[in-house]
C-alpha positions as CSV (number, residue, x, y, z in Angstrom):
1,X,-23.1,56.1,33.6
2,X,-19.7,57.3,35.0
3,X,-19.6,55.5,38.1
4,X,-20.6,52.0,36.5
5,X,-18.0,52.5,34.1
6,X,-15.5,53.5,37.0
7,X,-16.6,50.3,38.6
8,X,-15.7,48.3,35.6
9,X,-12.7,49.6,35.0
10,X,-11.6,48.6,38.3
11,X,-12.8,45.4,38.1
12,X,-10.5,45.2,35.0
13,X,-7.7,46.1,37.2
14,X,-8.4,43.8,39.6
15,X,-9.2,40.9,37.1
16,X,-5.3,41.9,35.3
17,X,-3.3,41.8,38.6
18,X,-5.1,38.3,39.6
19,X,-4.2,36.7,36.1
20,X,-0.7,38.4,36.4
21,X,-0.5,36.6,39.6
22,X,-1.4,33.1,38.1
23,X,-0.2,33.5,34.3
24,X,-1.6,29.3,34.0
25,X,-5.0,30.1,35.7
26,X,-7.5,29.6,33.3
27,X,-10.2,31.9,32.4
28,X,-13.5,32.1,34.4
29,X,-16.5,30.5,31.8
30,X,-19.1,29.4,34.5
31,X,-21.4,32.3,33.5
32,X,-22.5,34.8,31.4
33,X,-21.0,37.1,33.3
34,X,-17.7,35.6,34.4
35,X,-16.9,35.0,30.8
36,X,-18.0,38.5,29.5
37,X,-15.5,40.2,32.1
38,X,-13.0,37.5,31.3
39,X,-13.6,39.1,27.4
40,X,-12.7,42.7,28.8
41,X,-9.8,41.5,30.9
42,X,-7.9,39.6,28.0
43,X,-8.9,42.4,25.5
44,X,-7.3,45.2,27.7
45,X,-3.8,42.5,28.0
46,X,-4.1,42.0,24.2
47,X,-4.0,46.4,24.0
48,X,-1.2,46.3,26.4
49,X,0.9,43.5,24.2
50,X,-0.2,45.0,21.4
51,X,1.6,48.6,22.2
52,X,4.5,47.0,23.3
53,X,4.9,45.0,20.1
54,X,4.1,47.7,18.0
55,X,7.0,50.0,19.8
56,X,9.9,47.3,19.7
57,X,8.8,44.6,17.2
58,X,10.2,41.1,17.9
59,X,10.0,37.1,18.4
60,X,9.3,37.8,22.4
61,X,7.1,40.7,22.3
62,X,4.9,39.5,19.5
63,X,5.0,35.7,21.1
64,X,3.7,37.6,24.3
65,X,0.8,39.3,22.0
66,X,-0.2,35.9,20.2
67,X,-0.4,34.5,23.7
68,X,-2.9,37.0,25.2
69,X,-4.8,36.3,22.0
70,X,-5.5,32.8,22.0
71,X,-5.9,32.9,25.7
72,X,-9.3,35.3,23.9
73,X,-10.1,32.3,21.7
74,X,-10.8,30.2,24.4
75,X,-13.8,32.6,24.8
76,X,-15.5,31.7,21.6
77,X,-17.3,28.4,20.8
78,X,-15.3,27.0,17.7
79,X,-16.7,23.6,18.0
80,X,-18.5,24.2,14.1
81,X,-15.4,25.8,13.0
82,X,-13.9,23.6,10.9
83,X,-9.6,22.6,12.9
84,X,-8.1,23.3,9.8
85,X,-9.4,27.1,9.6
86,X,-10.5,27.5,13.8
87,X,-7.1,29.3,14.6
88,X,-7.6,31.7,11.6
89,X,-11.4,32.0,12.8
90,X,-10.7,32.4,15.8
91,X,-8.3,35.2,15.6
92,X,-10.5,37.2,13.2
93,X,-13.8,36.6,15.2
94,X,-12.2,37.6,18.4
95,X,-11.1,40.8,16.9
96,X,-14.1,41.9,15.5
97,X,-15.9,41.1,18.8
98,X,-13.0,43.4,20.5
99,X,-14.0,45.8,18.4
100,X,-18.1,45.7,18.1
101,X,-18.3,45.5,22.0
102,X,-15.9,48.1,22.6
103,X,-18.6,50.4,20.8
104,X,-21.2,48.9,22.9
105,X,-23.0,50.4,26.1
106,X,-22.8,46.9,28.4
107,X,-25.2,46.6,31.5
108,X,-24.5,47.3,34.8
109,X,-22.3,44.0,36.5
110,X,-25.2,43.0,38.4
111,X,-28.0,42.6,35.4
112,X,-25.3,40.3,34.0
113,X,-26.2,36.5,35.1
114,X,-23.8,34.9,37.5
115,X,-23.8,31.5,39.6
116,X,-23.2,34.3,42.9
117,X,-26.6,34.3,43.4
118,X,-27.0,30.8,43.6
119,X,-23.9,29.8,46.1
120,X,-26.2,28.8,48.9
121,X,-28.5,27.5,47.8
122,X,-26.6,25.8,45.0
123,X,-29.3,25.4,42.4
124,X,-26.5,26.7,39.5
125,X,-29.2,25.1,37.5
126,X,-30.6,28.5,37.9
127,X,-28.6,30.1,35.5
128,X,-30.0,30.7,32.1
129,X,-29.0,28.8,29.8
130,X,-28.0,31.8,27.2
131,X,-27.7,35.3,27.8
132,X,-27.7,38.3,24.9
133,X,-25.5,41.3,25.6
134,X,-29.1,43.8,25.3
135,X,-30.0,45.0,21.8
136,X,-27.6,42.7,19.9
137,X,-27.8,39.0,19.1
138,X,-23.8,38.7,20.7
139,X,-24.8,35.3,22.6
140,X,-23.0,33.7,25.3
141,X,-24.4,30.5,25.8
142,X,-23.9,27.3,27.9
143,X,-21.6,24.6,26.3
144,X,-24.1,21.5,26.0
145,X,-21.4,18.4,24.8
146,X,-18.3,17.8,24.8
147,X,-14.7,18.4,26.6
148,X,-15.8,21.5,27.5
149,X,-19.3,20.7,28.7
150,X,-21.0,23.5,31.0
151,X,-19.2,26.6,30.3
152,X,-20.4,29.6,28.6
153,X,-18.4,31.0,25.7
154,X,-19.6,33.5,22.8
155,X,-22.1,31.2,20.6
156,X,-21.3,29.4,17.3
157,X,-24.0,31.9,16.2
158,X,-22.0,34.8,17.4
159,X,-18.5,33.8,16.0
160,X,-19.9,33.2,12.5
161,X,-21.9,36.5,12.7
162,X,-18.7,38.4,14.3
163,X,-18.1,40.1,10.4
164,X,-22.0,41.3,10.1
165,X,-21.7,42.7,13.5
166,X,-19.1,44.9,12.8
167,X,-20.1,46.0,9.8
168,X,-23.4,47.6,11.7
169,X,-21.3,49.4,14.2
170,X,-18.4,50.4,11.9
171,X,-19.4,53.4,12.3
172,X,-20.1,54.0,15.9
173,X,-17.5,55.5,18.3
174,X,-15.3,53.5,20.9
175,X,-16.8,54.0,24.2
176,X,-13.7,52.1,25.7
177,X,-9.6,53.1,25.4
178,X,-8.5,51.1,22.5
179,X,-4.8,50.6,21.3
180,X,-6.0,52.2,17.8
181,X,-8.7,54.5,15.9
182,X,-9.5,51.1,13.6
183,X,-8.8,47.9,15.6
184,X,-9.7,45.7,12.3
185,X,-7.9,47.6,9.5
186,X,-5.0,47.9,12.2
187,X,-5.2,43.6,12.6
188,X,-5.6,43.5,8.9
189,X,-2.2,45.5,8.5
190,X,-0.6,43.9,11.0
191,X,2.7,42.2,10.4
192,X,5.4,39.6,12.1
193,X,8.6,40.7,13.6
194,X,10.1,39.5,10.0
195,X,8.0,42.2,8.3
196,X,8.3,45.3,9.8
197,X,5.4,47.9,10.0
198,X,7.6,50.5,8.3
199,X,7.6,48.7,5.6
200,X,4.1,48.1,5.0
201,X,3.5,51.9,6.1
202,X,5.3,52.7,3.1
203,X,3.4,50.9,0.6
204,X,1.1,53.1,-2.1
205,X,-2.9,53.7,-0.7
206,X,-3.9,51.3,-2.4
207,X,-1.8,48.5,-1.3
208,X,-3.1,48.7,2.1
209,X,-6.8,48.7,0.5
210,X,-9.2,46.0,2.3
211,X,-10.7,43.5,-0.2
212,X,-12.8,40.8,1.0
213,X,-11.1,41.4,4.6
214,X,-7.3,41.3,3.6
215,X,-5.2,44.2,2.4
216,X,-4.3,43.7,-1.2
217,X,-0.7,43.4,-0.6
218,X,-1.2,40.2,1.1
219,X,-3.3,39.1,-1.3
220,X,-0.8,39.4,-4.0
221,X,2.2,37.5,-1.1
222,X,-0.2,34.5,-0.8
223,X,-0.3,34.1,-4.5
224,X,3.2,34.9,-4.8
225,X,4.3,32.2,-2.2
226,X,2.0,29.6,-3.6
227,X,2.9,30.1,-7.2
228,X,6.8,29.7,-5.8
229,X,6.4,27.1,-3.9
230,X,4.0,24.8,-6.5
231,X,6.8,25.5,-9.0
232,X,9.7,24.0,-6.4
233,X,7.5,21.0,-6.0
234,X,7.1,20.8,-10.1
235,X,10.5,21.2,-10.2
236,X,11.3,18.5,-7.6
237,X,8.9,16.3,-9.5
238,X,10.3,16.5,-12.7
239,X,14.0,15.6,-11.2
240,X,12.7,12.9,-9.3
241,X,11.3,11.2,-13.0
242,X,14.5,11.5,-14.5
243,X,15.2,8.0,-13.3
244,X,12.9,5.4,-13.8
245,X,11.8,3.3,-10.9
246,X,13.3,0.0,-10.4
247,X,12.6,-0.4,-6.5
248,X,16.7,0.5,-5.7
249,X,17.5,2.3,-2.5
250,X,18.4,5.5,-4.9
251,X,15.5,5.6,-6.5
252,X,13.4,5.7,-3.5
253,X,15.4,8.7,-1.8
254,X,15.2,10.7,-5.8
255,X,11.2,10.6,-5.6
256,X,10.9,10.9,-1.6
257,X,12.3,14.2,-2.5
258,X,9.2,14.9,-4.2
259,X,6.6,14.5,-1.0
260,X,9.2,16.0,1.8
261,X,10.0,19.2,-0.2
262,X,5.9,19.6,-0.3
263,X,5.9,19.1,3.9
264,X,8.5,21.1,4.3
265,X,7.2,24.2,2.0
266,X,3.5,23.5,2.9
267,X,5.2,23.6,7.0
268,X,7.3,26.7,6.1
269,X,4.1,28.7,4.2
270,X,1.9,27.9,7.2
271,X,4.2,29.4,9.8
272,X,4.6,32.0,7.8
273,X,1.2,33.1,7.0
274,X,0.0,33.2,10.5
275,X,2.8,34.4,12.3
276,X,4.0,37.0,9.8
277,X,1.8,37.9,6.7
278,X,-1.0,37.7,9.4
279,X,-3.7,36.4,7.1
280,X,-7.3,37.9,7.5
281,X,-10.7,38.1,6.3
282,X,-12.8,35.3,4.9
283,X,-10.7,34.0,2.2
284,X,-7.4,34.0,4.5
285,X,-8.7,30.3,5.4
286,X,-8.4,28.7,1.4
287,X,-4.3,28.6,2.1
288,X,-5.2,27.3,5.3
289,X,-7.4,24.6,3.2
290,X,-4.9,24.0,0.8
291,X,-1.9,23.4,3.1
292,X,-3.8,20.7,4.8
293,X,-4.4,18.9,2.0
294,X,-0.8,19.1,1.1
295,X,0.0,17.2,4.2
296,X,-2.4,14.7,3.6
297,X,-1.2,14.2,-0.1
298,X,2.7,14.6,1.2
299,X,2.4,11.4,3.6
300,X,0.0,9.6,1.6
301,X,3.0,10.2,-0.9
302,X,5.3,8.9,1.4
303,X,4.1,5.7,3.0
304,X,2.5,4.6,-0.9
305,X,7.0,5.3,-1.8
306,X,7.6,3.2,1.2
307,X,5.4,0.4,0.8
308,X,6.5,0.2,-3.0
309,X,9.9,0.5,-2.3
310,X,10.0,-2.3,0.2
311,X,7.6,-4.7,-1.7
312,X,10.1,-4.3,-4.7
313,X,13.5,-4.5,-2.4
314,X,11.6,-8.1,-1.6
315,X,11.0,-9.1,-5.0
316,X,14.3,-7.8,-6.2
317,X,15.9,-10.9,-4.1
318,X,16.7,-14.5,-6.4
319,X,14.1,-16.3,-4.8
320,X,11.0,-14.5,-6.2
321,X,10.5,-13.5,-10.1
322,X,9.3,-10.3,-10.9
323,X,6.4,-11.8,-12.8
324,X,5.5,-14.4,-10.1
325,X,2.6,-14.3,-7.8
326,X,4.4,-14.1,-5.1
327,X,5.8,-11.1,-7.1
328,X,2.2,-9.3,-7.9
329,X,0.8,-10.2,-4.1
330,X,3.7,-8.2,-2.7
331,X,2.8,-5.2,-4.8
332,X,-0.7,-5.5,-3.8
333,X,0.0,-5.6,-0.4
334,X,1.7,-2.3,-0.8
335,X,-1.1,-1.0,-3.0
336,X,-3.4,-1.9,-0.3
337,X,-1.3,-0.6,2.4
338,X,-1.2,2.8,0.1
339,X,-5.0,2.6,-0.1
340,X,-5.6,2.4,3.3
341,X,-3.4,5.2,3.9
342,X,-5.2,7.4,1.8
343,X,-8.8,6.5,2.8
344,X,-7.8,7.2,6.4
345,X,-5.6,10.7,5.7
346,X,-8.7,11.6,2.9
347,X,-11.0,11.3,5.8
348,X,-8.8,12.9,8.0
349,X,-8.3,15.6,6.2
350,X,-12.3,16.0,4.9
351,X,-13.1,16.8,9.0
352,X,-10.4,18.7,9.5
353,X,-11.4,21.0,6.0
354,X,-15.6,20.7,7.9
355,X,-16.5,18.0,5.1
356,X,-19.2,15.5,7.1
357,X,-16.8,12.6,7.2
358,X,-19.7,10.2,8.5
359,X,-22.3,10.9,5.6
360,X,-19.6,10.0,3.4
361,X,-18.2,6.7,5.1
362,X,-22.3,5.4,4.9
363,X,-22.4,6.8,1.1
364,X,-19.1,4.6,0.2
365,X,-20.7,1.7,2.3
366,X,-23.7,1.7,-0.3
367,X,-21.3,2.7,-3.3
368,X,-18.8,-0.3,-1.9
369,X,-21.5,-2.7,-2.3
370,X,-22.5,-1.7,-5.6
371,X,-19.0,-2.2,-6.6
372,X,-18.6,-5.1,-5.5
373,X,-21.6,-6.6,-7.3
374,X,-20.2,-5.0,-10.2
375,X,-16.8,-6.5,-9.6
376,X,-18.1,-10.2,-9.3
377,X,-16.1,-11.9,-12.0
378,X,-12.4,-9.6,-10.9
379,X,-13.1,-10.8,-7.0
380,X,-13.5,-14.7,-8.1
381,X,-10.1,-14.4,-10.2
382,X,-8.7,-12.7,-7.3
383,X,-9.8,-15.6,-5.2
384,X,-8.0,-17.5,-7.4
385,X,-5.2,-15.9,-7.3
386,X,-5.3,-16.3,-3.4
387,X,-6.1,-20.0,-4.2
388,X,-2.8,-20.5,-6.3
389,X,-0.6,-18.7,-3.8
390,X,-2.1,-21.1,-0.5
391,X,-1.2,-24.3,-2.8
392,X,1.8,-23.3,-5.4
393,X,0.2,-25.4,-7.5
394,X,3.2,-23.9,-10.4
395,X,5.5,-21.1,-10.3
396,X,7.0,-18.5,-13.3
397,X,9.3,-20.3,-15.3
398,X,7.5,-23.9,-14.5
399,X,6.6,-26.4,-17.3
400,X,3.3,-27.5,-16.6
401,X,0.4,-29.9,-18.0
402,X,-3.3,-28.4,-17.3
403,X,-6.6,-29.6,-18.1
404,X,-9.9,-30.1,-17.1
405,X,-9.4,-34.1,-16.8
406,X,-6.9,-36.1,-15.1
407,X,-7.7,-39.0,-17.4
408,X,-5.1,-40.0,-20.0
409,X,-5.1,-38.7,-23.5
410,X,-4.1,-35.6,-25.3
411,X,-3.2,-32.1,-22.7
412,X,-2.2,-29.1,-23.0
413,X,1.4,-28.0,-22.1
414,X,3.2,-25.5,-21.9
415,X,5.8,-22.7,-19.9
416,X,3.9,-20.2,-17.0
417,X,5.4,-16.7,-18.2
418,X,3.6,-14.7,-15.2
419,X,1.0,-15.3,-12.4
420,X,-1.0,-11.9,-11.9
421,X,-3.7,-10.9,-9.6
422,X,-6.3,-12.0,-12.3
423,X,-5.4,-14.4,-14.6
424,X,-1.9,-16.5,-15.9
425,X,-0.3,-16.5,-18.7
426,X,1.5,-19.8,-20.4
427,X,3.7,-19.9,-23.5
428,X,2.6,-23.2,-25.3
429,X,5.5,-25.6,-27.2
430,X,3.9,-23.9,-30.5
431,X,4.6,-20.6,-28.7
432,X,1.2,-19.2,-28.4
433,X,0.6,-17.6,-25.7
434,X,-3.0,-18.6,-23.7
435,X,-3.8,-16.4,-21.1
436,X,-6.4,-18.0,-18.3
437,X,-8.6,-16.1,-15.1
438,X,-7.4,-17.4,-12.3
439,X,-10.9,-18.5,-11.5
440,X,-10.8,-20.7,-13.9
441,X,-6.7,-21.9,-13.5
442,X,-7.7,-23.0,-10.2
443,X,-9.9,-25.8,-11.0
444,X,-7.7,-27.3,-13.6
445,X,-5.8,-30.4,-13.1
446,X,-2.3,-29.1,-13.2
447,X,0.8,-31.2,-13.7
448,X,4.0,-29.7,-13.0
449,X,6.9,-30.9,-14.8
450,X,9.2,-29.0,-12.9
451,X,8.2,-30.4,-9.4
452,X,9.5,-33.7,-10.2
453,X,12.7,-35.2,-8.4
454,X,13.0,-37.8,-11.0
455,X,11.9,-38.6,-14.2
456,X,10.2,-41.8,-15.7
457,X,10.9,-43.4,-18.5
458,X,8.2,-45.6,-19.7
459,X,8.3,-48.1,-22.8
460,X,7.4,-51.2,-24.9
461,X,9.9,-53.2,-27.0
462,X,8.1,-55.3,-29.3
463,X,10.1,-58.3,-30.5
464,X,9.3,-60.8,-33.6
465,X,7.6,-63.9,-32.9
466,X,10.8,-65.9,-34.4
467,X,12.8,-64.9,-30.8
468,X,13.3,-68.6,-28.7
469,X,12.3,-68.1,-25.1
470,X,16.0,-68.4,-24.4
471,X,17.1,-65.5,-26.9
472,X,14.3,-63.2,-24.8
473,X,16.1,-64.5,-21.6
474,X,19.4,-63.6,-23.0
475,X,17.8,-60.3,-24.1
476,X,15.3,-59.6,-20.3
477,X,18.8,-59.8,-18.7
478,X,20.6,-57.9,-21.1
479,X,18.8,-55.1,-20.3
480,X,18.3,-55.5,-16.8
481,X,21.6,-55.0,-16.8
482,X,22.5,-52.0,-18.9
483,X,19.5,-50.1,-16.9
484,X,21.2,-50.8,-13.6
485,X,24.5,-50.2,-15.3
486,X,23.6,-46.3,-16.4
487,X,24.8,-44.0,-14.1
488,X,21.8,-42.1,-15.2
489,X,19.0,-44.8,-13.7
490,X,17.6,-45.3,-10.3
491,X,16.8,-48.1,-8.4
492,X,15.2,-48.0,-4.7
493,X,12.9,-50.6,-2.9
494,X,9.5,-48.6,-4.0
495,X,11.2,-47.6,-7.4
496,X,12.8,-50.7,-8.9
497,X,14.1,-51.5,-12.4
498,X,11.4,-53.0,-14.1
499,X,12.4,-55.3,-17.1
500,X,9.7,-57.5,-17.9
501,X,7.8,-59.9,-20.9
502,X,4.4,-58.9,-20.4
503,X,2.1,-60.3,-23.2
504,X,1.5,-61.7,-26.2
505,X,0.9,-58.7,-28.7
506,X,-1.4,-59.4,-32.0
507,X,2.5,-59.3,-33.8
508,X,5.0,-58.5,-31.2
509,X,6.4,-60.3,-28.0
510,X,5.8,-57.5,-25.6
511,X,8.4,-56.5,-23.0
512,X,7.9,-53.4,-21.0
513,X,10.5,-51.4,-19.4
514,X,9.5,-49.0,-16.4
515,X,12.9,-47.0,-14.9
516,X,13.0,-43.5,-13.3
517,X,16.0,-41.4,-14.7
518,X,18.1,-39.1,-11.9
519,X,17.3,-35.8,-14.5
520,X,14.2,-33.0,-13.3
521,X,15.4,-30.8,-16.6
522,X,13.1,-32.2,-19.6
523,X,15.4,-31.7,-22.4
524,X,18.0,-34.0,-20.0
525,X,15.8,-36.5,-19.7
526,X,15.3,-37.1,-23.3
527,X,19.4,-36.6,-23.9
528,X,19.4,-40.0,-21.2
529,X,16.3,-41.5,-22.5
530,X,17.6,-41.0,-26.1
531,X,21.2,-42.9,-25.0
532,X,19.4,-45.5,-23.2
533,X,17.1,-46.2,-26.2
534,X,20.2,-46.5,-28.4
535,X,22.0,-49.1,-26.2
536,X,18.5,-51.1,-25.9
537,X,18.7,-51.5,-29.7
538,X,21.9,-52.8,-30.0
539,X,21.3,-55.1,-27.0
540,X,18.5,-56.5,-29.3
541,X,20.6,-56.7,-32.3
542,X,23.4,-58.8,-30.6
543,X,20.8,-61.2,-28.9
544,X,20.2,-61.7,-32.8
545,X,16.6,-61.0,-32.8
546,X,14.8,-58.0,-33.9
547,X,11.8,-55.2,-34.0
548,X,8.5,-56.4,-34.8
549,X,6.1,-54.3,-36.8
550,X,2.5,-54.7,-38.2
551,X,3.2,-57.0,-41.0
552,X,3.1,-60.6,-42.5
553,X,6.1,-62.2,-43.1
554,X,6.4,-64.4,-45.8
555,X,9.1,-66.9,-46.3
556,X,10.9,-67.7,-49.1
557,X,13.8,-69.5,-49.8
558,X,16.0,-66.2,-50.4
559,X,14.8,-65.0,-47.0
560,X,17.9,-65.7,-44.6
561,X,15.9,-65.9,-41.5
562,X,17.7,-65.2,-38.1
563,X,21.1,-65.4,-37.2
564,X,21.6,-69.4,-36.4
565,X,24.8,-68.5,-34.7
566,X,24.0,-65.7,-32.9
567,X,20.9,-67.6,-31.8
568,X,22.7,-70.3,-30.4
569,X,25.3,-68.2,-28.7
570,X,21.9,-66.5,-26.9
571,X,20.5,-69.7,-25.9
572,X,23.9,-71.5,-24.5
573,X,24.7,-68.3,-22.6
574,X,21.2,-68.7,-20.7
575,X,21.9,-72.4,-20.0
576,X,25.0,-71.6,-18.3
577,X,23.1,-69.0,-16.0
578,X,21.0,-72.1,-15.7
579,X,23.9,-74.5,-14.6
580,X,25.9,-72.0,-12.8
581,X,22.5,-71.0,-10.9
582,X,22.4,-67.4,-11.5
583,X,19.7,-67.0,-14.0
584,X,18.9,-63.6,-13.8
585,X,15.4,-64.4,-13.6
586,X,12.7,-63.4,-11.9
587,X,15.3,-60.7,-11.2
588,X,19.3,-60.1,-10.5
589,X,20.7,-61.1,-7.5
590,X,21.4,-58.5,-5.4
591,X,25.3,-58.5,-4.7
592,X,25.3,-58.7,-8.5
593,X,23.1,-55.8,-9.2
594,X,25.8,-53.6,-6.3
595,X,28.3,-55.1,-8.7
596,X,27.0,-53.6,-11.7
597,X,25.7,-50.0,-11.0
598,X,26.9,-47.2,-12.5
599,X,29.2,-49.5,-14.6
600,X,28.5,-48.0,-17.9
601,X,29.9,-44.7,-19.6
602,X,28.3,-42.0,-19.6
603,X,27.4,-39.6,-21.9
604,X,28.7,-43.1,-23.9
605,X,32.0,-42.9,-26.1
606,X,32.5,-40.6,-28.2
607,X,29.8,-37.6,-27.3
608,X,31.0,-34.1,-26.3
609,X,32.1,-34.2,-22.7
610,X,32.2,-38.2,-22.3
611,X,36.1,-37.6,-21.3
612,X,35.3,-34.9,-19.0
613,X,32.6,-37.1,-17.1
C-alpha cells in the first residue's frame, strides 16, 4: 500500500512539472486512466493555489486559483447541466469529487484502463467504454456526441450524484494531503479578494452554519443584493413613467434607463456572486436562473424601446398622420420586430435555464394553428388592412364616397378619422361615426373626393317654351362665354366647356352645362359653383327670358308676357353674329375664346377679398 501510493505521488509530480512546462496543454481525457490522474494532478494545483490565496488574498492569486479550477471542470461531463447554472455545477461537483476521492482507496495505476495497452496494435476500440472507480458508482465514461466526442470525463450520473457521494463518506478520513480538515465547508466559506476571510471568521457560529449547501450569511447577501437591486430598477421605472411617451428622442433615453440599469445590476450581481460571495450548494443556481432571465427581459426591453422609438420618430414626420395606416403598420412592424425578439431571447433563455426548447416550439406549432383558426375573422381584416395599404384607396383626413355599388343613386359619405389594423373609422356629414372591418372596407367602391385635381360642375338650365331660338342663341353664347371668362373654369382639348340645348323637356327647353372648376377643396368648389350659378341667372334675365317650372301657364290679358324689347335686342344681336360671321355656334372661335379667358372678376365685386385678388 505504501509503495503504490509512493508511486502515485510521483506520478503527480511528474504530471505538475509537465503541465508547468505547457500551462496551454490541455488535459489528457483519452481514458479512464489518463483522465483520473489528470483529476489528481489539477486537484493537488488547485491545493497549492488554494494556500497561496488563502495566505495573501488578492485579484492575481485568486485569478490563479479560479484557473486551476475550471481547468478541473473540464473533467466532468456538463453536457445535461443546464449553461446557465454549469459553472456553478461545475465548481460544486468538482469539489465534492476532490473531496469523496481524496477519502477513497484508488487501484493500483495498472488495473486502471488505458489506450497503452493497445498502441501496437491500435485497436483503442478496446477500451471499455465506462470504467467505476471499485466500490463506488464515480463513473468515467466515454463521451458519445458532440464537440467533445471520444473522451472520457466523470459521468452526467456522477456530477449530479457528486452531493450524495459525499454525504456517505463525510465521515471517512483523508487518505491524501488536503489544503484543509473540511474541503466543502472550507469552499462553502470561501470568499473573494473583496471579502476577506477575516471577516467572515469573525462572524457568530451560526452565521457560518450550512443550510441547504450555503452558509447562512450568504444566504441573507443574496437576498439582500436582490432586494437592493429590484428596488433600483423599481425606482428607475417609476422615473422613467414620469413622462409620458410621445416617441421624442428624450423620452426614449428616460425609459432606456429602465432596461440598462437592470443589465448593468443583473452584470454587476453576477460577477459578484461567483467571484466573491462564492455561491454554493443546490439553491446557489436560482440567482444564477434569475439573472439570466434578466438579460433576456433587459434586451427584449431594449430592442421593443428601439423599434417603438423609431416607428414613432417616422410617424412623427408631416407626411404620415398618427391615425393613418401607414401610421398603425409602422407600429406593428415594431410590435412584430418586438415579438420576434422575445420569442427568440424566450427560447434562448428556456435552454440556457434546461427548459426543452424543442418540445415547446412543436407545442406552439399545434397551439399556433389553433389560433389561428380561432383568429379567422382578425386575419381577414388584417388582410384588408394590407389590401388598403398596397392600393391607398383613401387616406386620414380624406373625404370619401363608399358603397357596395358603383351605380348612381343615393351613397354614403363621409371624413376617414383613422385607418387601423382591423377596421376604419369615418365621420359621416350627420357626424356619426361608422366604424367598418377592413375586410369588409376593401370590397367597397370607394370614391375619394380628395384625389381629384379638378372638380366638375354638372347642370341643367331649364328655360320657358316662350324663348325664340334666337334669344337661346343670345343666351348658349352668353354663357359660353362667362364660363371661359371665370378665372375659376377649365378648358383643355379632352375637358372642354360644354354649353349646349340638349332636348325638349315635358315643360322646359333643356340646356346642359358640363365645366370642370380649378378647386380640389369641396367647400371651394361650391363658393365657385355658387358665383358661377349666380352670373348664369342674370345672364338669363338680360336675354329676357326665364326659368321654367312644372306648371301651366295661362294667359290673360293682365299677363305682360316677355320683355318685347329685350327680346328683340336678343334676337338682332344674333343676326349681327350672323352677318359679321362669328356666330358663336357650334362653338367660339378659338382666337376669341384666348381673348376671353380669365376675363371676369373674381371672387365678383363686392365679396371679401375681390380687391385683394
Amino acid at each position: 500500500m505504501r509503495i503504490r501510493l509512493l508511486g502515485l505521488l510521483l506520478l503527480l509530480f511528474i504530471a505538475g512539472i509537465a503541465g508547468a512546462g505547457h500551462p496551454l496543454e490541455p488535459l489528457d481525457t483519452s481514458s479512464p486512466r489518463a483522465t483520473l490522474e489528470s483529476f489528481l494532478v489539477v486537484t493537488d494545483e488547485a491545493a497549492r493555489r488554494f494556500a497561496e490565496y488563502r495566505d495573501a488574498p488578492s485579484p492575481t492569486t485568486q485569478a490563479a486559483l479560479l484557473k486551476s479550477l475550471v481547468r478541473g471542470w473540464r473533467l466532468l461531463d456538463l453536457s445535461q447541466v443546464p449553461p446557465a447554472s454549469r459553472q456553478q455545477v461545475a465548481d460544486d461537483s468538482f469539489v465534492l469529487l476532490w473531496d469523496v476521492i481524496a477519502r477513497l482507496q484508488l487501484p493500483e495505476p495498472g488495473a486502471i484502463p488505458d489506450d497503452t495497452a493497445f498502441i501496437e496494435s491500435d485497436d483503442k476500440a478496446k477500451i471499455p467504454a465506462e470504467w467505476r472507480i471499485p466500490d463506488t458508482e464515480i463513473t468515467i465514461a466515454r463521451v458519445a456526441e458532440g464537440p467533445r466526442a471520444g473522451e472520457f470525463l466523470f459521468s452526467p450520473d456522477t456530477v449530479e450524484q457528486a452531493w450524495s457521494f459525499y454525504e456517505a463518506v463525510r465521515e471517512l478520513p483523508y487518505l491524501r494531503p488536503m489544503p484543509s480538515d473540511d474541503l466543502v465547508l472550507t469552499d462553502q466559506l470561501l470568499t473573494g479578494w473583496m471579502i476577506p476571510m477575516v471577516w467572515v471568521e469573525v462572524l457568530p457560529g451560526w452565521a457560518n452554519t450550512p443550510v441547504l449547501g450555503q452558509v447562512v450569511w450568504k444566504w441573507f447577501a443574496v437576498l439582500l443584493l436582490l432586494g437592493l437591486a429590484l428596488g433600483a430598477v423599481i425606482a428607475l421605472f417609476r422615473w422613467a413613467r414620469r413622462r409620458d411617451w410621445d416617441g421624442s428622442l428624450g423620452a426614449y433615453v428616460r425609459r432606456l434607463s429602465v432596461p440598462l440599469g437592470a443589465l448593468i445590476l443583473a452584470a454587476f450581481l453576477r460577477y459578484f456572486f461567483q467571484n466573491h460571495v462564492n455561491l454554493t450548494g443546490a439553491a446557489a443556481g436560482v440567482p444564477d436562473y434569475l439573472i439570466e432571465v434578466t438579460y433576456g427581459v433587459a434586451v427584449v426591453w431594449l430592442i421593443w424601446l428601439t423599434a417603438s422609438w423609431i416607428a414613432e420618430a417616422i410617424i412623427a414626420s408631416p407626411r404620415i398622420s398618427a391615425e393613418s395606416l401607414d401610421a398603425n403598420l409602422l407600429r406593428l412592424a415594431a410590435r412584430a420586430v418586438g415579438t420576434v425578439a422575445t420569442l427568440v431571447l424566450a427560447f434562448e433563455v428556456a435552454h440556457r435555464v434546461g427548459i426543452p426548447v424543442y418540445g415547446l416550439v412543436a407545442g406552439a406549432g399545434v397551439g399556433g394553428l389553433a389560433v389561428a383558426l380561432a383568429a379567422k375573422s382578425t386575419l381577414e381584416n388584417f388582410m384588408g388592412a394590407l389590401n388598403l395599404f398596397a392600393d391607398h384607396p383613401v387616406r386620414v383626413g380624406d373625404i370619401c364616397r363608399y358603397d357596395e355599388a358603383a351605380e348612381s343613386g343615393w351613397h354614403p359619405v363621409g371624413r376617414v378619422e383613422s385607418i387601423g389594423l382591423r377596421s376604419t373609422k369615418i365621420r359621416k356629414f350627420d357626424r356619426t361615426l361608422i366604424t367598418i372591418p377592413n375586410a369588409e372596407f376593401a370590397q367597397l367602391h370607394i370614391v375619394n373626393f380628395g384625389k381629384c385635381d379638378r372638380m366638375l360642375l354638372s347642370t341643367t338650365l331649364g328655360l320657358r317654351y316662350e324663348t325664340s331660338d334666337d334669344q337661346l342663341r343670345f343666351v348658349l353664347a352668353e354663357l359660353r362665354e362667362l364660363l371661359h371668362a371665370h378665372p375659376k373654369t377649365l378648358h383643355t382639348v379632352n375637358d372642354p366647356i360644354r354649353v349646349r340645348f340638349v332636348e325638349y323637356g315635358d315643360y322646359s327647353l333643356n340646356v346642359a352645362i358640363r365645366v370642370y372648376i380649378r378647386a380640389t377643396d369641396y367647400n371651394e368648389f361650391l363658393a365657385i359653383q355658387e358665383d358661377i350659378l349666380l352670373r348664369m341667372m342674370k345672364l338669363v334675365g338680360q336675354a329676357g327670358t326665364g326659368f321654367a317650372f312644372p306648371s301651366r301657364t295661362l294667359y290673360l290679358g293682365r299677363d305682360g308676357g316677355l320683355d318685347n324689347e329685350r327680346q328683340q335686342g336678343a334676337e338682332k344681336q344674333v343676326r349681327e353674329w350672323a352677318s359679321a360671321q362669328t356666330l358663336p355656334f357650334p362653338d367660339f372661335a378659338e382666337d376669341y375664346r384666348k381673348k376671353i379667358t380669365d376675363t371676369l372678376d373674381y371672387p365678383p365685386e363686392g365679396s371679401p377679398g375681390a380687391e385683394s385678388s
